[in-house]
Short mmCIF file of the C-alpha atoms (twelve columns), coordinates in Angstrom:
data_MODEL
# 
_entry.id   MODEL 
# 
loop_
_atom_site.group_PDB 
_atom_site.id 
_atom_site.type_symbol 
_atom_site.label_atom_id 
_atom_site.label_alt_id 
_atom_site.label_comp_id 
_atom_site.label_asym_id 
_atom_site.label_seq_id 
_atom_site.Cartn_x 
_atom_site.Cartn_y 
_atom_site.Cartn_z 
_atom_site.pdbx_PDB_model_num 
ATOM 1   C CA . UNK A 1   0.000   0.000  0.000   1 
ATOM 2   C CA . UNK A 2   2.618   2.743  0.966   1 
ATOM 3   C CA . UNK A 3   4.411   1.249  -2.214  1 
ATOM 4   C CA . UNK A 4   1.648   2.045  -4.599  1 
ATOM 5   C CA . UNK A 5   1.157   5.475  -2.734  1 
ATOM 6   C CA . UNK A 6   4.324   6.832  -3.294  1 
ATOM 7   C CA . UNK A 7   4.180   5.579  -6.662  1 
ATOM 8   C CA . UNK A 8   0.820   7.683  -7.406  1 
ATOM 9   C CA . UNK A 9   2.811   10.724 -5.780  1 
ATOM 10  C CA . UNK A 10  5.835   9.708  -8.038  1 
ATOM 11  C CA . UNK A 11  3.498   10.191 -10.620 1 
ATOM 12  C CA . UNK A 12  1.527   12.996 -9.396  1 
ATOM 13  C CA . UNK A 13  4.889   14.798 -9.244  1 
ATOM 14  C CA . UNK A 14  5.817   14.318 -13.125 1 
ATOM 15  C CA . UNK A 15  2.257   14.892 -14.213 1 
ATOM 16  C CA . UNK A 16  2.204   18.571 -12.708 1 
ATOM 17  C CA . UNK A 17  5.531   19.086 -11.267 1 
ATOM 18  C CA . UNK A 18  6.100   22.727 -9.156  1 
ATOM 19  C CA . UNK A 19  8.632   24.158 -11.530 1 
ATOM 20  C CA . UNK A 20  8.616   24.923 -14.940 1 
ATOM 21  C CA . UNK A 21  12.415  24.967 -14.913 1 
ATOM 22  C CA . UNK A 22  12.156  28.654 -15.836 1 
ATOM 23  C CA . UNK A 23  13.092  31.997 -13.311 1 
ATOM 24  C CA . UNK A 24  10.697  33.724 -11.580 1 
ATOM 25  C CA . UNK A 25  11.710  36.761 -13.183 1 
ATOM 26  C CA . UNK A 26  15.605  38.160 -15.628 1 
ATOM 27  C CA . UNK A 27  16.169  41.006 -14.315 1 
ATOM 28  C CA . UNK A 28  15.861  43.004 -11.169 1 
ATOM 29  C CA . UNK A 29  13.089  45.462 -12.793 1 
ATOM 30  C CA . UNK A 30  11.040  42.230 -13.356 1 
ATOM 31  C CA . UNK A 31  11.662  41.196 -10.350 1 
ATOM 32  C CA . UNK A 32  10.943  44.270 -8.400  1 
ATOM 33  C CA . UNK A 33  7.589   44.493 -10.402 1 
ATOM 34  C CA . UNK A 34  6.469   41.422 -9.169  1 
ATOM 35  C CA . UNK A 35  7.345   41.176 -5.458  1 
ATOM 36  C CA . UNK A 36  5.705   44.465 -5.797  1 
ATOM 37  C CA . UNK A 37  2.734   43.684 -6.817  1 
ATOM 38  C CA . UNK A 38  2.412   40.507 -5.225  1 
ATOM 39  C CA . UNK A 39  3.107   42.247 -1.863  1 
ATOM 40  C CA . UNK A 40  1.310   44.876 -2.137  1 
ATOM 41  C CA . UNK A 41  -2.221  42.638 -3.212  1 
ATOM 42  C CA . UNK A 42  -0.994  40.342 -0.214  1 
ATOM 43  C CA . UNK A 43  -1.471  43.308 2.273   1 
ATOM 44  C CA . UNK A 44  -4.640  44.702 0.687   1 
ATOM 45  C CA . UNK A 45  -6.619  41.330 0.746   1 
ATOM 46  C CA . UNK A 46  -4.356  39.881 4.451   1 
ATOM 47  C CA . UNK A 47  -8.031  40.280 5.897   1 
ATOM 48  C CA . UNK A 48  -10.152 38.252 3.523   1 
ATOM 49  C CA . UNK A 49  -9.271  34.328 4.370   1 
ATOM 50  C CA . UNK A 50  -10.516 33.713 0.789   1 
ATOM 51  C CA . UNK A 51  -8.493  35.781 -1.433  1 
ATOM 52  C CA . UNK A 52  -5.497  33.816 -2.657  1 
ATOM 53  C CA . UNK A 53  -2.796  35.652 -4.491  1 
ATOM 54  C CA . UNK A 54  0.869   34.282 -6.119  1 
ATOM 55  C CA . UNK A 55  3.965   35.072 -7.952  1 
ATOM 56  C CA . UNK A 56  5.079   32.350 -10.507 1 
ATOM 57  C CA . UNK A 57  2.960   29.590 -9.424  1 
ATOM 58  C CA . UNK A 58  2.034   26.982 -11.656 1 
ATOM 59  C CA . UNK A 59  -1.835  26.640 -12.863 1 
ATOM 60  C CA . UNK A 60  -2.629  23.351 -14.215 1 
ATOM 61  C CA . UNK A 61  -6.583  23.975 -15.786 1 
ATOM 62  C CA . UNK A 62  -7.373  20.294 -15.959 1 
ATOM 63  C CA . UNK A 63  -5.966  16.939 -15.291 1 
ATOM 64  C CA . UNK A 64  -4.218  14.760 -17.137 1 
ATOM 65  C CA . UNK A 65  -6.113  12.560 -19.751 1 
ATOM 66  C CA . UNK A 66  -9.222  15.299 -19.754 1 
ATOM 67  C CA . UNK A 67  -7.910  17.259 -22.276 1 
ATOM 68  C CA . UNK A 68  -10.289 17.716 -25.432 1 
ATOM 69  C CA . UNK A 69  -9.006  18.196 -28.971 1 
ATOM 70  C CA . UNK A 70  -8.888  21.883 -28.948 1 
ATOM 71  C CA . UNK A 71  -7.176  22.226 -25.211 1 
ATOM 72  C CA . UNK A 72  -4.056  19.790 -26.442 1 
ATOM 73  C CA . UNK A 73  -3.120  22.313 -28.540 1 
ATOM 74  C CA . UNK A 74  -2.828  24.712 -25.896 1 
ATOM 75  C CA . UNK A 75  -0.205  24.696 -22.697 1 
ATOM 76  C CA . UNK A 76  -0.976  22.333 -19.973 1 
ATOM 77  C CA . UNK A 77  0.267   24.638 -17.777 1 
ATOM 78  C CA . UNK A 78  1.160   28.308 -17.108 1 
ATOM 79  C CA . UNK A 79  2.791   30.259 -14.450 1 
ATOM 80  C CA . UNK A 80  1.549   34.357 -14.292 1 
ATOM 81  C CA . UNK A 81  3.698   36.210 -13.013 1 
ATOM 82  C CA . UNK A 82  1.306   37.357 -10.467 1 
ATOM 83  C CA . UNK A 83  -2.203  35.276 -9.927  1 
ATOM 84  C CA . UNK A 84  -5.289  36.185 -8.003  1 
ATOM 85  C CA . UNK A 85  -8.062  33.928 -6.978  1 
ATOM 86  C CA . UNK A 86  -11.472 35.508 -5.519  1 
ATOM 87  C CA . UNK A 87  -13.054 32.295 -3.563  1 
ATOM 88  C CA . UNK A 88  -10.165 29.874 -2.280  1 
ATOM 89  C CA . UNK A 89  -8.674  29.238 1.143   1 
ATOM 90  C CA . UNK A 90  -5.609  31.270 2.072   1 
ATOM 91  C CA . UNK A 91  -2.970  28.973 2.203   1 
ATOM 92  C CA . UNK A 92  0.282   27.552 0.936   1 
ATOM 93  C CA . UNK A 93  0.279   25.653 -2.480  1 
ATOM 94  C CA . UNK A 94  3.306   23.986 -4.826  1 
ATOM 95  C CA . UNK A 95  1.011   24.668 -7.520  1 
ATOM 96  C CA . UNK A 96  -2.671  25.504 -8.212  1 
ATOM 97  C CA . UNK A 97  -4.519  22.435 -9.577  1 
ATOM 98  C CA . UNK A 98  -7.749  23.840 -10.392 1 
ATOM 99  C CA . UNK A 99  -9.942  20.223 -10.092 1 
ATOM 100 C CA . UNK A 100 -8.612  20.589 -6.299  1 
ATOM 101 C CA . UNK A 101 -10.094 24.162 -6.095  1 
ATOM 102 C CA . UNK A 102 -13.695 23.375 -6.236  1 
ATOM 103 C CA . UNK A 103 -12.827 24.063 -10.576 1 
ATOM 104 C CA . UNK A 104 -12.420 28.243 -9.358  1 
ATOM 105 C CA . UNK A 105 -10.012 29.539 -12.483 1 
ATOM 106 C CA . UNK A 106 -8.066  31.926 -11.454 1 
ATOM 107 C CA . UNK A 107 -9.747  35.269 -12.361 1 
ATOM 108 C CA . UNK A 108 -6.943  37.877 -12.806 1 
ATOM 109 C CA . UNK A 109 -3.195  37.530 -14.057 1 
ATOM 110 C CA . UNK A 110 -0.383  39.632 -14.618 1 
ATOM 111 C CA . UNK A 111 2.740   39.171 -16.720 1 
ATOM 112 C CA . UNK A 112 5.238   40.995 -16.467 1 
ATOM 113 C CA . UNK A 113 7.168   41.007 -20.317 1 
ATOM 114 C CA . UNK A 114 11.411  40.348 -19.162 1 
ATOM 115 C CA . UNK A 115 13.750  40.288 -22.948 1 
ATOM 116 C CA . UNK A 116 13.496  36.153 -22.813 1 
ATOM 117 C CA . UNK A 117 9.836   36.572 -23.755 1 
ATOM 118 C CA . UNK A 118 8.911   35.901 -27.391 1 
ATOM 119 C CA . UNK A 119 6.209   37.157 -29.059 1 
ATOM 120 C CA . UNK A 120 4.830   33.762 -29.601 1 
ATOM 121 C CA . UNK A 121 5.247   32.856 -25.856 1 
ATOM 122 C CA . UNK A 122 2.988   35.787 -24.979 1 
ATOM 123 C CA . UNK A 123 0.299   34.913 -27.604 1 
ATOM 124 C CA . UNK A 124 0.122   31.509 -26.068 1 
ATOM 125 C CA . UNK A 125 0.068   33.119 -22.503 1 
ATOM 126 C CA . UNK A 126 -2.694  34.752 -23.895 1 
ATOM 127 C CA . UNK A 127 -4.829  31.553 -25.587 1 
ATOM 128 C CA . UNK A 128 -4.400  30.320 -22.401 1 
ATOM 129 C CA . UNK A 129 -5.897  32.485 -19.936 1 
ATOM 130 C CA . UNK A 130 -8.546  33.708 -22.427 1 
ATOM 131 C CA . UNK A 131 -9.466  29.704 -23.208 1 
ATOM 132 C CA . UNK A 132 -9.689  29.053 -19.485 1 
ATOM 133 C CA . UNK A 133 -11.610 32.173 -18.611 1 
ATOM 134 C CA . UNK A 134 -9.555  34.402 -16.804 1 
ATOM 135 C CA . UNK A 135 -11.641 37.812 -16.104 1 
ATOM 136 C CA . UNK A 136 -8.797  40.446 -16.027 1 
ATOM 137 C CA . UNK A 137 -5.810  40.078 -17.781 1 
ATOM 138 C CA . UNK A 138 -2.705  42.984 -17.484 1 
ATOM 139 C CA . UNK A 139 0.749   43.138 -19.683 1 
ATOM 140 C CA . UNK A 140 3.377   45.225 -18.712 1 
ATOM 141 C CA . UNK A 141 6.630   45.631 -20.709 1 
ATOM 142 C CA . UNK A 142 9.251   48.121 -18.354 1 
ATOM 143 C CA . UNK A 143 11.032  48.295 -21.999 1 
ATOM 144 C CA . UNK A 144 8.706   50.217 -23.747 1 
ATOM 145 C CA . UNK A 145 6.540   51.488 -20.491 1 
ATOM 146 C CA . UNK A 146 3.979   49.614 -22.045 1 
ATOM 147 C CA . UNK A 147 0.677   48.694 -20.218 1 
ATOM 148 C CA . UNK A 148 -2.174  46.735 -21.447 1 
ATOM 149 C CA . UNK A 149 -5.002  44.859 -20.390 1 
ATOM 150 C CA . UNK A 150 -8.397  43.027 -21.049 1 
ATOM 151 C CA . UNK A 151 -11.277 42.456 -19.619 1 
ATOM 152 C CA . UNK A 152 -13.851 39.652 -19.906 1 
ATOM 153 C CA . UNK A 153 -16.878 40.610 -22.487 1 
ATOM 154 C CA . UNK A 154 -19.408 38.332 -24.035 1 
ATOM 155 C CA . UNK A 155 -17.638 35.491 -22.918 1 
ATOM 156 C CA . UNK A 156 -13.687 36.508 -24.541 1 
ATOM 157 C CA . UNK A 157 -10.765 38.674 -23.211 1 
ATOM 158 C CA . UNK A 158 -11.341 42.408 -25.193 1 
ATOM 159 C CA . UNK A 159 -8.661  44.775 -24.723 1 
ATOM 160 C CA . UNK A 160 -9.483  47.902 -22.840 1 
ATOM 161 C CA . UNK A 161 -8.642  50.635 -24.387 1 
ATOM 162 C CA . UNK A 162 -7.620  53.065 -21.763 1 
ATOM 163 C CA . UNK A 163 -5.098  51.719 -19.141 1 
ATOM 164 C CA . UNK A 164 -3.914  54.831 -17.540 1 
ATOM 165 C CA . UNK A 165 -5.889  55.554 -14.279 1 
ATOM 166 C CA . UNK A 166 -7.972  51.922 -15.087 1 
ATOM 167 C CA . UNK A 167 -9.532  50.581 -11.858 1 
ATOM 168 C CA . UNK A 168 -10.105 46.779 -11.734 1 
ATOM 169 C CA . UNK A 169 -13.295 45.982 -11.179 1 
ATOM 170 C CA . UNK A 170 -12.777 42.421 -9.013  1 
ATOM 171 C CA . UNK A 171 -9.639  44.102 -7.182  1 
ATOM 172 C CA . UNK A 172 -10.358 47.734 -6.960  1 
ATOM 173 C CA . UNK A 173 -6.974  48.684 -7.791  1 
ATOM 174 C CA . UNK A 174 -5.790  51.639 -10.449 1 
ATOM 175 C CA . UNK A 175 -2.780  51.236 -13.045 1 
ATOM 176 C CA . UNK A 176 -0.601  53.974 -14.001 1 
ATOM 177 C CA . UNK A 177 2.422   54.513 -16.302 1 
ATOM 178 C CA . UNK A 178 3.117   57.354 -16.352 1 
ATOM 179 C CA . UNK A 179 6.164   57.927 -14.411 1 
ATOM 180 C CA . UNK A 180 7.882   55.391 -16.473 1 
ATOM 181 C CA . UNK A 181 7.372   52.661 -14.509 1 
ATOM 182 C CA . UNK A 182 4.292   50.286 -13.334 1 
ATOM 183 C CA . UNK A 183 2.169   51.826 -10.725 1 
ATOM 184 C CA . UNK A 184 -0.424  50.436 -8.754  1 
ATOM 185 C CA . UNK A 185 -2.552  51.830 -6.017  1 
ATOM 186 C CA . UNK A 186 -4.963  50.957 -3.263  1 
ATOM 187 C CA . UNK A 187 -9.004  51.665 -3.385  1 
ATOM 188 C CA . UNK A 188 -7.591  54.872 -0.882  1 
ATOM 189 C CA . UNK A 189 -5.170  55.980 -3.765  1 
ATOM 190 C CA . UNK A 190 -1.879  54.629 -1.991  1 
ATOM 191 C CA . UNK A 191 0.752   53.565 -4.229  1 
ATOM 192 C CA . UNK A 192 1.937   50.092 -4.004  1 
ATOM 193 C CA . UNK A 193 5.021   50.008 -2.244  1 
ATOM 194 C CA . UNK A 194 8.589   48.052 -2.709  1 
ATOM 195 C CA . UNK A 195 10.076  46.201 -0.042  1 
ATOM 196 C CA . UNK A 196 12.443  49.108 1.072   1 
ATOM 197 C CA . UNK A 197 9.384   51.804 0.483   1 
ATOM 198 C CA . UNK A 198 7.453   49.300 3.441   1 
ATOM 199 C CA . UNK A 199 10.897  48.998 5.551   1 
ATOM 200 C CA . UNK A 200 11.300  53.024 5.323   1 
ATOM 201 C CA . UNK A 201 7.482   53.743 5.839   1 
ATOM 202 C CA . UNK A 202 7.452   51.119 9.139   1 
ATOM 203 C CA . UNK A 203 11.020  52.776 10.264  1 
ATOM 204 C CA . UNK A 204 9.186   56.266 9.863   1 
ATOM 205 C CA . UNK A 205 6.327   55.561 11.986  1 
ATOM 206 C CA . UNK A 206 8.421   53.883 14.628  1 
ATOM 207 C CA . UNK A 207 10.491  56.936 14.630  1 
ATOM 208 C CA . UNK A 208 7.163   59.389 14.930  1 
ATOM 209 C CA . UNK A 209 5.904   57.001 17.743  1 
ATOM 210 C CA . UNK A 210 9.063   57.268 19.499  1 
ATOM 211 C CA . UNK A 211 9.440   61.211 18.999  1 
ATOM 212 C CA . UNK A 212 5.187   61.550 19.682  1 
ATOM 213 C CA . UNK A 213 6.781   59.290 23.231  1 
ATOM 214 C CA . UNK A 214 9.262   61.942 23.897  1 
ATOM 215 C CA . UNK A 215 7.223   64.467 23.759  1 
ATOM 216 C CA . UNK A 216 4.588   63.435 25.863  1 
ATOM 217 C CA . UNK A 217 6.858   62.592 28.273  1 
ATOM 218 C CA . UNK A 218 8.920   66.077 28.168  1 
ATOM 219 C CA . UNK A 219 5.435   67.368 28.665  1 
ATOM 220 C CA . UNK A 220 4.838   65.150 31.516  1 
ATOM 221 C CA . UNK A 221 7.903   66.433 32.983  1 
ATOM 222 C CA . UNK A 222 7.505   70.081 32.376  1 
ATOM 223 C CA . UNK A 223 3.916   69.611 34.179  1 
ATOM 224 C CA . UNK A 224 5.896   67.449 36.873  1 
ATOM 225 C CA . UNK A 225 8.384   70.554 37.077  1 
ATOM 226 C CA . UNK A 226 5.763   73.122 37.331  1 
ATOM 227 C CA . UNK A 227 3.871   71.344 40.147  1 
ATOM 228 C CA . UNK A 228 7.081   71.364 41.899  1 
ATOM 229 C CA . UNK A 229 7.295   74.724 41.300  1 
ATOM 230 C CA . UNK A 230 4.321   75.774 42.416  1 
ATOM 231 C CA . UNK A 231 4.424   73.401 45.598  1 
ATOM 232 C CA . UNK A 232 7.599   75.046 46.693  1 
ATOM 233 C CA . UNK A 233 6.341   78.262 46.125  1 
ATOM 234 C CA . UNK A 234 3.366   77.501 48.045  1 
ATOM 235 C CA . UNK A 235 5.763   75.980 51.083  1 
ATOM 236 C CA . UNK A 236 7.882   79.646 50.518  1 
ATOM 237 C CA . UNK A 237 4.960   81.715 51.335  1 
ATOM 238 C CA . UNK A 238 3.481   79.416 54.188  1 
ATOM 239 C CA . UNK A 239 6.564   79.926 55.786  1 
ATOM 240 C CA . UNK A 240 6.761   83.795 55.513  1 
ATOM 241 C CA . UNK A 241 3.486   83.907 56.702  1 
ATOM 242 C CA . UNK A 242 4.669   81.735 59.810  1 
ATOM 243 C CA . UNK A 243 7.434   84.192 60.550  1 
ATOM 244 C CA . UNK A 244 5.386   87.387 60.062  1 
ATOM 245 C CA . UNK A 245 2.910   85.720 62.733  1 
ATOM 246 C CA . UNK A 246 5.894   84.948 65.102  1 
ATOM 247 C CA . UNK A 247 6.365   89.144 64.865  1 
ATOM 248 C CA . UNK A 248 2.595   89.769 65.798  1 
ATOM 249 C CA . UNK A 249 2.815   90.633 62.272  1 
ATOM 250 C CA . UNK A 250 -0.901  89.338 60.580  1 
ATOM 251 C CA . UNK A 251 -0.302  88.515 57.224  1 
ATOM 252 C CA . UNK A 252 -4.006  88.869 56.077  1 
ATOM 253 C CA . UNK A 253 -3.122  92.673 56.355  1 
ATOM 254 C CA . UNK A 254 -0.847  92.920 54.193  1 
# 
């Protein structure tokens, strides 16, 4: 029994292996782009248990042996650069096998174009995700500053034909080019941050808390000061009046 299990996992694992023997990304703008992205979706949806988003995670559509005539002639498998799934559990995955996933196709990819991409290898991207119904589809080439995307429409992927300031409709989130690079931002209008942009935003905050502390307690030390103040001035005049009363003096006439 254990010898015919690892056997179906033996073959599990060469039907829709994890890796696609390709990088996640060429080049560090590709790679910023993504981790960017991906973050940034990551800490926009970290409160919704069934929002599932990845970077370069294979998508296998259907099993093996369930292919019809017209889906052999398409990839088996493809790994966006960025994925998002409305509708699955939060979790870890080597891969996204969709038959496991209650059949829930992955409804918007990104791909970010790096110089090993062909034209042909983006027209098959393409097929793909408009054969297995994604619903939002975005290309971004950092070469050209290039943005595109399409949108689901009587049942096919149609471009749309104004990127710049686009909101997605299933993630709420706006595109912009415009300063030369890939912008995204947040329902508020926050733009997507890199790793260091977080690390310097978190380190900024910390450093307001800590100055906001040091004021209060310079504050609470001033007010500390100024009791003391006050107290000894009190104690001052207590005792004058003391001594004026030791002369028969009455300090109340004064």
């Amino acid at each position: 029994m254990v010898q015919e299990l690892l056997s179906q996992s033996q073959v599990a694992a060469r039907l829709y292996p994890e890796s696609d023997g390709k990088p996640m990304a060429d080049n560090t703008i590709q790679f910023r782009l993504i981790t960017t992205i991906v973050g940034g979706l990551s800490a926009l949806f970290q409160e919704r248990e069934n929002v599932f988003v990845a970077g370069d995670l294979l998508w296998y559509p259907k099993k093996a042996g369930t292919l019809t005539v017209a889906e052999e002639n398409l990839p088996f498998s493809q790994a966006p650069d960025i994925m998002v799934v409305l509708g699955v559990e939060k979790k870890d995955r080597g891969s996204y096998k969709q038959w496991e996933e209650g059949n829930i196709v992955p409804q918007v990819a990104f791909e970010i174009i790096s110089p090993s991409n062909s034209k042909g290898e983006m027209d098959d991207k393409f097929e793909f995700y408009d054969y297995y119904g994604v619903e939002e589809y975005y290309v971004y080439n950092p070469k050209k500053n290039q943005l595109q995307g399409w949108l689901r429409s009587g049942g096919i992927l149609t471009e749309i034909p104004q990127m710049e300031g686009w909101k997605s409709p299933l993630l709420q989130v706006s595109f912009s080019s415009s300063e030369q690079t890939l912008q995204l931002f947040t329902p508020s209008g926050e733009a997507f941050g890199t790793y260091e942009d977080v690390v310097q935003e978190r380190d900024r905050q910390r450093q307001e808390k800590e100055l906001e502390r040091d004021r209060a307690n310079s504050a609470e030390l001033e007010r500390d000061r100024a009791t003391e103040r006050a107290e000894s001035a009190e104690s001052d005049l207590q005792q004058l009046r003391e001594k004026l009363r030791q002369l028969n003096i009455d300090p109340d006439s004064l």
